[in-house]
C-alpha positions as CSV (number, residue, x, y, z in Angstrom):
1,X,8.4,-18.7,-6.5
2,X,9.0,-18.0,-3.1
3,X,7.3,-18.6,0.4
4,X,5.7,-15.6,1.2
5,X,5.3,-16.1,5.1
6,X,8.9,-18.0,5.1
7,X,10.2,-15.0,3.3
8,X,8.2,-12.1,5.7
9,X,9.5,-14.1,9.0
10,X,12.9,-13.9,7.7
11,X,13.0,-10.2,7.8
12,X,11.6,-10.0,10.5
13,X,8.1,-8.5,9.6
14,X,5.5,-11.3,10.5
15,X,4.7,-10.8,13.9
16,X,1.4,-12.9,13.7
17,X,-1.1,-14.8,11.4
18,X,-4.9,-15.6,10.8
19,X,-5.5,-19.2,10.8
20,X,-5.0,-20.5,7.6
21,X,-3.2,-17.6,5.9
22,X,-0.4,-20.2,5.1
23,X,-2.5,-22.5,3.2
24,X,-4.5,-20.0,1.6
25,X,-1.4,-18.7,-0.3
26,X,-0.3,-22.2,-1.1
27,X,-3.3,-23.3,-2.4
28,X,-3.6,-20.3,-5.2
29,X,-2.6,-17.1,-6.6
30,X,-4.2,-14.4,-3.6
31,X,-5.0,-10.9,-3.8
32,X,-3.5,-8.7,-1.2
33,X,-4.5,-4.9,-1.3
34,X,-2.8,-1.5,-0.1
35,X,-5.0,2.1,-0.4
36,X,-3.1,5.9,0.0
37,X,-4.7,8.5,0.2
38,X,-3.6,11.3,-2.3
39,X,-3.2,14.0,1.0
40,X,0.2,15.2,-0.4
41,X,2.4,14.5,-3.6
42,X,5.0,12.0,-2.3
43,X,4.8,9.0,0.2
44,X,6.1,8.8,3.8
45,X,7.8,6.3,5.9
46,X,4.8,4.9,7.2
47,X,4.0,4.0,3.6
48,X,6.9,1.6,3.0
49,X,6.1,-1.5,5.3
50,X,2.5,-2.0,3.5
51,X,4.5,-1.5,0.3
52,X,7.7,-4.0,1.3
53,X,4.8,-6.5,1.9
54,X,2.9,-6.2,-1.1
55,X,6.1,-6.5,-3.0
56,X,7.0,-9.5,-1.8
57,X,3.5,-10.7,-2.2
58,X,3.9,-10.5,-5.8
59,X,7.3,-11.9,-5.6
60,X,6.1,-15.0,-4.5
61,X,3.2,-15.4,-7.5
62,X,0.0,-13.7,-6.3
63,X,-1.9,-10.7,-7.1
64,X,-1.3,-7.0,-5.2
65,X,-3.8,-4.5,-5.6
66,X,-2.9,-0.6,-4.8
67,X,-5.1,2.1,-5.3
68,X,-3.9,5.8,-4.7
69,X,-7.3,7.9,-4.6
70,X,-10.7,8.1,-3.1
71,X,-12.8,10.9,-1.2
72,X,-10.8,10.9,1.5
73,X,-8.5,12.5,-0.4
74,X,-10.8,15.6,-0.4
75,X,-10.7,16.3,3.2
76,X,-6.6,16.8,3.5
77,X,-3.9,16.1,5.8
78,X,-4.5,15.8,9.1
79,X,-0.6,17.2,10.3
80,X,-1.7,20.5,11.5
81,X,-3.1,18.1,14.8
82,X,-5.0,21.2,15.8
83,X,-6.9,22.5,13.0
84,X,-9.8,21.5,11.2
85,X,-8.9,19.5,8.0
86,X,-8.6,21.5,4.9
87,X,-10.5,20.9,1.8
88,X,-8.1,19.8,-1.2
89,X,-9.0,21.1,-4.8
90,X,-9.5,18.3,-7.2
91,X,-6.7,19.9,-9.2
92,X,-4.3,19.1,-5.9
93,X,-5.9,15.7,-5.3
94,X,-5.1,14.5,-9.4
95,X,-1.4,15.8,-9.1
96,X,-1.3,14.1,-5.8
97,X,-2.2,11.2,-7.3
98,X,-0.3,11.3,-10.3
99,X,3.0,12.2,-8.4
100,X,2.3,8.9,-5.8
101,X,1.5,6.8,-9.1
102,X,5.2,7.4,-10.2
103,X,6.6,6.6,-7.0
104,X,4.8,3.3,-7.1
105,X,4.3,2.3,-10.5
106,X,8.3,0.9,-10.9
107,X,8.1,-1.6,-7.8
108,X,5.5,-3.6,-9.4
109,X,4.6,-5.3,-12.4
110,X,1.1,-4.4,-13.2
């Protein structure tokens, strides 16, 4: 098992900390959790930090949680700045869904 805040610092991606993070995770398995939104069929860039983390979260013996789903799915991506969001069919929304599931599923154990 490794240290999880020894491990993030050495990458480089722990910038700061709550108060007693560090013995919270050494004290017990700890539940860390990550929610997309099912706006499009694949993830983006700005996905992969929350997903490195969670990764090595589970690396070093505790629990992640992801979820891909939710109502905000419904109201669409927000990339055409300036329009109104689009309403996404909850045919879109489950293949959303199902594409970001397989794009996830083979990083962690579940």
């Amino acid at each position: 098992m490794t240290n999880f805040t020894e491990e993030l610092n050495w990458r480089g991606l722990l910038q700061d900390m709550i108060p007693g993070t560090e013995e919270q995770l050494s004290k017990e398995m700890t539940t860390g959790y990550i929610g997309f939104d099912p706006t499009a069929d694949s993830l983006h860039i700005g996905n992969l930090v929350p997903i490195i983390l969670l990764m090595h979260l589970q690396k070093a013996g505790h629990k992640p949680i992801v979820l891909v789903g939710g109502a905000t799915g419904m109201v669409g991506d927000p990339s055409g700045k300036s329009q109104e969001r689009n309403m996404l069919a909850i045919e879109q929304i489950q293949y959303n869904i199902e594409a970001q599931t397989k794009t996830i599923d083979p990083i962690f154990k579940f």
